[in-house]
N, C-alpha and C positions, 0 to 999 in steps of 0.2 A: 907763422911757422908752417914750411912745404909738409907737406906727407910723403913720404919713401911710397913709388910707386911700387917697387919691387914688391916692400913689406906687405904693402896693401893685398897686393895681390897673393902674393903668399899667405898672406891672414885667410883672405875671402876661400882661397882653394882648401885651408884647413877647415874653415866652416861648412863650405858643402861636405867634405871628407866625412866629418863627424854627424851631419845629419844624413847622409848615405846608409853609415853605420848606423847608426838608432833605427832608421825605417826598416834597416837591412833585418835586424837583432827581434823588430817586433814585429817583422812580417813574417818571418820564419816560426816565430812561436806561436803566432794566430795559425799558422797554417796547421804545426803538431797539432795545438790543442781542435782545430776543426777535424783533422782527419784519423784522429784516435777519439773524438766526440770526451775530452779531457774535463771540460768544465761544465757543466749544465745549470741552468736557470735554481735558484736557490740552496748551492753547492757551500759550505764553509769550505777552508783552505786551508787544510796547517800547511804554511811552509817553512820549511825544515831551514834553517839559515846556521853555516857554520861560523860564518866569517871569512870564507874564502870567496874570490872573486865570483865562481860560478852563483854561490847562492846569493847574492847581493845583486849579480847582475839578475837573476830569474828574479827577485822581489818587485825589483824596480819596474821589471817589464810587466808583470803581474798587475802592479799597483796603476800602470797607464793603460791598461784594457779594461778594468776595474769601471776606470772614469769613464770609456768610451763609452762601452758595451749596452745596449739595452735590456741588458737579464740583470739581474742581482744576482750576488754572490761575494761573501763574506772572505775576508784574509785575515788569518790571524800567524803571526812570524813567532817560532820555536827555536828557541837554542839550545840545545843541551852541552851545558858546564860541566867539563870531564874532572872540574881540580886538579887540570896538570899545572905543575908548579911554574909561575909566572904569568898566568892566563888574566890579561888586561881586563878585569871581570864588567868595569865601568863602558867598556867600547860600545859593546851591542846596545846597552837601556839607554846610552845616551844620544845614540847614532835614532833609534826605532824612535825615541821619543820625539828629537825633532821632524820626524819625518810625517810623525801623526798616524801612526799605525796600532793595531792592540796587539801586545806582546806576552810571549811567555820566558821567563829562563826557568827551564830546569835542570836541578844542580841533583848531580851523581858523580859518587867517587870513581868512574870506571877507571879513571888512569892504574887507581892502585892496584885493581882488580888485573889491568892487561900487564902490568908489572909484574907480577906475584906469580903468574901462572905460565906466562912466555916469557923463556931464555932468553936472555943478554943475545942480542946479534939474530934472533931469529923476529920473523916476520907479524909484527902484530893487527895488523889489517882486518885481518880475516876474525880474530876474535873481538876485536873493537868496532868491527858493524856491527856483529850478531847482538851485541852489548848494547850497542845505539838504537839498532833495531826496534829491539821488545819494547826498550825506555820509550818509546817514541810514539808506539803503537797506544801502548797506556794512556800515553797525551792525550792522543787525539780522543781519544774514547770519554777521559775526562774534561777535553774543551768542547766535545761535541761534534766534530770534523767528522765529516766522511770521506774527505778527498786528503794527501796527504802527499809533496810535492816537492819532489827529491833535484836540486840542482845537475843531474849528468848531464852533460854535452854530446853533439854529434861522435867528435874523438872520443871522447868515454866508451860509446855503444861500437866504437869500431873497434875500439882498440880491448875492449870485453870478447869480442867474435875473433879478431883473431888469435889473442890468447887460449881461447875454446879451443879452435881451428889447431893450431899450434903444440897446444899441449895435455888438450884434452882429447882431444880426436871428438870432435863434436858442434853442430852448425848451430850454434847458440848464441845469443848476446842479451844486453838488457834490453827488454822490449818498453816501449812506450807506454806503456800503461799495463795494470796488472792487478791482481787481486792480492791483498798482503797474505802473508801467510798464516794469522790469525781468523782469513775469510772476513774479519770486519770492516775491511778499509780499500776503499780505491787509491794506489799508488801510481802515478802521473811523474811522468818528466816532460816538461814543458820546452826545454830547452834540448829536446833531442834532433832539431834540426840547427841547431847552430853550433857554428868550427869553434874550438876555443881559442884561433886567434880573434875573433873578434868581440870573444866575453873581456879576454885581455886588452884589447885595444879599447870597450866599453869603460871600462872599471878604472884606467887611467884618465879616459874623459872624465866622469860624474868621478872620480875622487873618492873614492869608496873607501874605509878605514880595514883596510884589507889587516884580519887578524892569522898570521901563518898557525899552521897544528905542528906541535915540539911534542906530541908524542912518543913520536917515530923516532925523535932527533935527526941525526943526516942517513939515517936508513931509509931505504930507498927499496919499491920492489923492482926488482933488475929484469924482468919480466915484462913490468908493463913499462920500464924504460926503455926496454929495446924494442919493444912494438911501436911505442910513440914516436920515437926513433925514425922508424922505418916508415910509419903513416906520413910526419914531416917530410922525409925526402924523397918520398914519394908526390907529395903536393908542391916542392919544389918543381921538383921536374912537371908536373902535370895535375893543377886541382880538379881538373873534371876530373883525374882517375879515380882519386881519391871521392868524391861525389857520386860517381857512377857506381863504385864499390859499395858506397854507403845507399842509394838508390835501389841496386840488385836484395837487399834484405830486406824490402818489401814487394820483388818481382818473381816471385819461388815458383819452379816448376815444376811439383812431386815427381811426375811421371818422367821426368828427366834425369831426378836424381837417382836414388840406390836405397832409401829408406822403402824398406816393403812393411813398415805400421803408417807411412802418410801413402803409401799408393799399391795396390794390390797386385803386383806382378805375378804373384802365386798364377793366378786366375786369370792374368790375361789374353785373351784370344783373338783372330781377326773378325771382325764384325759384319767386312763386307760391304761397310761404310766410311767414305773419305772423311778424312780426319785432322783440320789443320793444324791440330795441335801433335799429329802425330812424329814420326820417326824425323827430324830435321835434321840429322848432324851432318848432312853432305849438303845443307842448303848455305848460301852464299853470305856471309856474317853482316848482321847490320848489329854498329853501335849505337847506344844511346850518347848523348853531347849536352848532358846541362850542368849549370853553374848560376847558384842563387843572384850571384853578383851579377848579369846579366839581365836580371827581371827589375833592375832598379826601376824605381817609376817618380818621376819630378813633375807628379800632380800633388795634391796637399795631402796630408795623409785622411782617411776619410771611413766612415762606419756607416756599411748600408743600414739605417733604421726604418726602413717603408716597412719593413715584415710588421705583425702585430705582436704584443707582448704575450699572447697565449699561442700562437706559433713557433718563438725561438725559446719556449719553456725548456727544449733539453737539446737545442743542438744551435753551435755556433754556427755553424755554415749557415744559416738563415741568418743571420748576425752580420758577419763580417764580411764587406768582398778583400775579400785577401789579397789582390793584386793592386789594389791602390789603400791599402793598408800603409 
């Protein structure tokens, strides 16, 4: 029996494709977790797992640095069971079980709670975090976790800053890490460097028992639709834009901007002293031009381990070389 060259080759192209993807997905998370210093040498992990694509795919990526890594550090996968009515409650124990993970489901009736108190037709989001929130915080407190490891994505944290930008009048988004608001808990997003086309094109490969939220039913916040919206066709036309935009929220220049609490214009005076951080707006524009997809690398994927185990006690960067991750 001949083999279809065609098919062949078509097969082979979708297999590099999706090992592109995988390196692509866990090199960008090694890189947050190094340069927000996310995880450190004997860290538990609650990860918060809904059932939607993002948090299945941060488990998975989680669970393969886990293996690599030369530190220790514990994961333990939280679901919290809202009792919205039809919620496949068997998915998650069955899914986490084969996978050989230690789990928690915690069951809270918030559905009734966000029913009862938000109108028909208005927005329940905003009261159904707050709700998950504190539920969550408790967890951890009672599993023991100090790290606590929220699935948002790159579009999540842009499409956060623009809505700020937008309608808040304000240069805000979710930051990469953060102190909870109980002060007990380190809050991490591990996947703040990755697009969610390719949490979506992950989650299609590994087959993930993707459970959608029927909270909302087909309400939708039309807010952060028409941001995403806009983020999308904007990365049609051009993904570095969209990278570059998301790039500039960690390149901030006070003295440039108009906040007089991050830079003291009250008081500024000349010094008398050249200044290259000084006055540029008539200097000749240089753009920045990157794009993760670019840094592919088709060496094996690899963990520097030469450091010693009492060296990378609290920082991966001694851990991983992230370009041939």
């Amino acid at each position: 029996m001949q083999t279809n060259p065609l098919l062949s080759a078509a097969n082979e192209k979708l297999r590099q494709d999706n090992n592109k993807l995988t390196k692509r997905i866990i090199r960008e998370t090694a890189n947050a977790i190094v340069d927000y210093n996310m995880i450190e040498d004997g860290d538990k992990v609650m990860v918060c797992l809904s059932g939607g694509k993002d948090s299945y795919g941060m488990l998975d990526v989680l669970m393969t640095l886990q293996k690599r890594a030369p530190i220790k550090f514990e994961l333990v996968a939280v679901n919290l069971d809202q009792k919205q009515p039809g919620f496949p409650e068997e998915v998650l124990p069955n899914y986490l079980t084969n996978i050989g993970i230690p789990f928690h489901i915690e069951n809270q009736d918030t559905y009734s709670i966000v029913k009862r108190l938000i109108p028909e037709g208005k927005t329940t989001c905003s009261l159904c975090s707050r709700l998950r929130r504190g539920i969550l915080y408790r967890v951890a407190d009672e599993l023991g976790c100090n790290k606590i490891a929220l699935g948002h994505h790159r579009d999540d944290i842009l499409a956060t800053f623009f809505l700020n930008l937008f309608y808040a009048a304000k240069l805000k988004t979710m930051p990469p890490k953060l102190v909870s608001d109980d002060g007990k808990h380190t809050v991490i997003r591990p996947l703040a460097y990755v697009p969610e086309k390719d949490l979506m094109a992950y989650a299609e490969l590994k087959q993930f028992p993707i459970i959608p939220c029927n909270l909302c039913g087909s309400q939708e916040n039309l807010k952060r639709k028409e941001v995403a919206n806009m983020l999308r066709a904007w990365e049609k036309e051009s993904p570095k834009k969209v990278w570059n935009i998301y790039k500039s929220l960690s390149a901030i220049s006070p003295s440039h901007l108009m906040d007089r609490n991050l830079f003291d214009f009250v008081n500024l005076r000349p010094t008398g002293v050249a200044d290259e951080d000084g006055d540029k707006a008539f200097d000749a524009d240089t753009f920045a031009d990157y794009s993760p997809i670019e840094e592919e690398d088709s060496d094996e994927d690899r963990i520097d381990a030469t450091t010693s185990q009492s060296d990378t006690s609290h920082k991966f960067q001694k851990i991983i070389n992230i370009q041939k991750l």
